[in-house]
DRENDO-1510 file (C-alpha; in Angstrom, 1 decimal, always signed):
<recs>
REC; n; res; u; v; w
REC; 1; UNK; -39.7; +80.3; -37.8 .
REC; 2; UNK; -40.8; +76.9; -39.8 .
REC; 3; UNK; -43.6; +76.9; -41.6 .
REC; 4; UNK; -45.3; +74.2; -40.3 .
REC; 5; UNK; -44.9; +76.2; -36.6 .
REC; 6; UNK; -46.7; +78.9; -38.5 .
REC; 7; UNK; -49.4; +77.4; -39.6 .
REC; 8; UNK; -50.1; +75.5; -36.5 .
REC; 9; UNK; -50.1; +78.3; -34.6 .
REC; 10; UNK; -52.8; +79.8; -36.9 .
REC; 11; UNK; -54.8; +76.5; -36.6 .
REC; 12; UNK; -54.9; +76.3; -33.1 .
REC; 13; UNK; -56.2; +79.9; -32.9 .
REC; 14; UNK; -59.2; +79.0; -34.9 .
REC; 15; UNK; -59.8; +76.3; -32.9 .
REC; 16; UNK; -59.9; +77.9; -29.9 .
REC; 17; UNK; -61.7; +80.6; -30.9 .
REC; 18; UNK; -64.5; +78.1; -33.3 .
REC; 19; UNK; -64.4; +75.7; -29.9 .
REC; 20; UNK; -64.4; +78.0; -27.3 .
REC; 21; UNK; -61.7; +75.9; -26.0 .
REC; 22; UNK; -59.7; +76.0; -23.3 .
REC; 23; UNK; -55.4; +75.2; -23.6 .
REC; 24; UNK; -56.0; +72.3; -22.1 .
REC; 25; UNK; -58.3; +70.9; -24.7 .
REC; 26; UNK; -56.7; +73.0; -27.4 .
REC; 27; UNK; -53.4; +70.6; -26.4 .
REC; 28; UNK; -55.4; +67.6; -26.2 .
REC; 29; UNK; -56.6; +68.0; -29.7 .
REC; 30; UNK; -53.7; +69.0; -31.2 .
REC; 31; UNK; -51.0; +66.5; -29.3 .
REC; 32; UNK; -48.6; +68.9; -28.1 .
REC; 33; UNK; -48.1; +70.7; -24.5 .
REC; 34; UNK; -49.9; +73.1; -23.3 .
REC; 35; UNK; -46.9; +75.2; -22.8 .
REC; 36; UNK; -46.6; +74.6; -26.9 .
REC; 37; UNK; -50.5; +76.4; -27.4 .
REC; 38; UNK; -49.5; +79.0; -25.1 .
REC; 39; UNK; -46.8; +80.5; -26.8 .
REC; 40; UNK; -48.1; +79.5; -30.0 .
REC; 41; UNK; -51.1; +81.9; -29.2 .
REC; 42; UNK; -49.1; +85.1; -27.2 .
REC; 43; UNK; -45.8; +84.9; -29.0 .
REC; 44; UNK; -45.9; +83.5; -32.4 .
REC; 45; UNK; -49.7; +83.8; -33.3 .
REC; 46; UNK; -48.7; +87.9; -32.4 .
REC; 47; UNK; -45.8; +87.8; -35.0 .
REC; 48; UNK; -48.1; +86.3; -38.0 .
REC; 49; UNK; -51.3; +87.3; -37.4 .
REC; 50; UNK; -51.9; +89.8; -34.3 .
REC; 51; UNK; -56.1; +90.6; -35.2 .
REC; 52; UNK; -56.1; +86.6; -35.0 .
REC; 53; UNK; -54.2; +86.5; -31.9 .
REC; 54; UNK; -56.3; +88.8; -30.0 .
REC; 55; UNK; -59.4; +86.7; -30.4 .
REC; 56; UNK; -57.9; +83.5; -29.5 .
REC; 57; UNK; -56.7; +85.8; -26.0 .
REC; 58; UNK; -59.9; +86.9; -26.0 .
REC; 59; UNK; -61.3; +83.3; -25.6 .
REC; 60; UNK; -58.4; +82.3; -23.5 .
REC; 61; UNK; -58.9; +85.2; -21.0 .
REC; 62; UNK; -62.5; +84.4; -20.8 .
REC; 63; UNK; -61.6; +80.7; -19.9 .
REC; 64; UNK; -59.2; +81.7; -17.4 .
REC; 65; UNK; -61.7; +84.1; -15.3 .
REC; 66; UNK; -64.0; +81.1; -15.5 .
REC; 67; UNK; -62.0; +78.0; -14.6 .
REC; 68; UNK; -62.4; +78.9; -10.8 .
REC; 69; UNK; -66.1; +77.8; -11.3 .
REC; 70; UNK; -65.5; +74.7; -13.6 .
REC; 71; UNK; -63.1; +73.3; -10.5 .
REC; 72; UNK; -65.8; +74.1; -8.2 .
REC; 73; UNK; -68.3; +72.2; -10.2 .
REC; 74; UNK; -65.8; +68.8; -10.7 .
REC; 75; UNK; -65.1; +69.0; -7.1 .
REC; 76; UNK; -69.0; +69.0; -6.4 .
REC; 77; UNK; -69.6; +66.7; -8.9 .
REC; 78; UNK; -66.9; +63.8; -8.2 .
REC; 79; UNK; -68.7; +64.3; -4.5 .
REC; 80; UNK; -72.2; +63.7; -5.4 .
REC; 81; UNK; -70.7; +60.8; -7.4 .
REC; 82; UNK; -69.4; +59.3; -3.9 .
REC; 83; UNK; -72.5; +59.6; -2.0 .
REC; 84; UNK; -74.2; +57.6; -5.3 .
REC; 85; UNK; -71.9; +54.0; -4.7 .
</recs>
């Protein structure tokens, strides 16, 4: 593996884990896919660093169980932006 794949994969774990972020964000910030943060974080992240990797997953599984809610709460509030025109 490249270096600089290395170390990116390390960066975006701190991110994550500093910003509470989600992949989505974590992809936004860093200019790559979010299929790129994803294996950077379960595949390679495990390789180099696995103590770092579980607390990014950590972070990443919390986002996941939530995102059901944050949908919820765009849908409601794109609707209550409607009613407002």
């Amino acid at each position: 593996m490249k270096d600089y794949i290395e170390e990116r994969a390390v960066e975006i774990a701190y991110y994550i884990i500093e910003h509470k972020a989600t992949v989505r964000q974590t992809a936004k910030a860093f200019g790559v896919s979010k299929s790129t943060i994803h294996k950077d974080v379960t595949e390679r992240l495990q390789k180099i660093n696995p103590a770092l990797a579980a607390k990014a997953r950590t972070v990443l599984d919390i986002n996941k169980s939530e995102r059901h809610i944050r949908g919820g709460l765009a849908t409601r509030e794109k609707y209550l932006h409607i009613e407002h025109r």
